[in-house]
N, C-alpha and C positions, 0 to 999 in steps of 0.2 A: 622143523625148519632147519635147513642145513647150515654149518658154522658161517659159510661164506656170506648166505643173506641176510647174517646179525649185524655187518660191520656197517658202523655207520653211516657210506654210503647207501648203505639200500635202504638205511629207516630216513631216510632224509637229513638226516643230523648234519653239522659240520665241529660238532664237539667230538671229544675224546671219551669220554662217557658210555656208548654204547659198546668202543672195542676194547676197553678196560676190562669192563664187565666180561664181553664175552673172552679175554685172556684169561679172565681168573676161571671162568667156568671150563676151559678146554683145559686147563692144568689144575683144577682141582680135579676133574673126572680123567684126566690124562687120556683124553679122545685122541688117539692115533690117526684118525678117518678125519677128522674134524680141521687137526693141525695141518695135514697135507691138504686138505681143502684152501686153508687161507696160504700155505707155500706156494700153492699152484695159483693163484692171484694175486701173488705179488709179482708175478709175469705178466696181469692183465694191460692191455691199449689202454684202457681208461687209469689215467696217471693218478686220480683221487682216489680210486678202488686199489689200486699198487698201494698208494699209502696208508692209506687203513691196514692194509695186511701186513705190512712193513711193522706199522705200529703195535699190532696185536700180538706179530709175532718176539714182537722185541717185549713186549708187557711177560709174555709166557716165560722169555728168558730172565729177565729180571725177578720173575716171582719162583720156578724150577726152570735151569735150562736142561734138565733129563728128557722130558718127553720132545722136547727139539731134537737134541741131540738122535734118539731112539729113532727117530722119523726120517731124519738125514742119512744114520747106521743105514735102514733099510733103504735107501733109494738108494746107497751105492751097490747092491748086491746085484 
């Protein structure tokens, strides 16, 4: 399952619980693929799915902000 279909909106949730999880799991295995996954949907139309990804990615900076950082490094090249 790809990082983006873990976030809360796609399991139906409206807790914070499922993109907690999925934050500690993309920055414990420092998924490069993963994190630009939920970057690029925090651009989505759907404003609930923006936020989840907003959220996840703010979870990953408050626990390592390296593999953010590393993923932003490469999109400016």
């Amino acid at each position: 399952m790809s990082a983006f279909n873990r976030i809360a909106y796609h399991q139906n949730r409206r807790d914070e619980v499922p993109n907690q999880q999925l934050a500690r799991a993309l920055s414990a295995a420092r998924d490069r693929k993963g994190i630009r996954e939920i970057a690029a949907g925090s651009w989505d139309k759907n404003r609930s799915i923006r936020s989840d990804c907003v959220k996840v990615l703010y979870e990953i900076g408050y626990l390592d902000p390296g593999p953010i950082a590393r993923v932003l490094a490469q999109g400016r090249r």
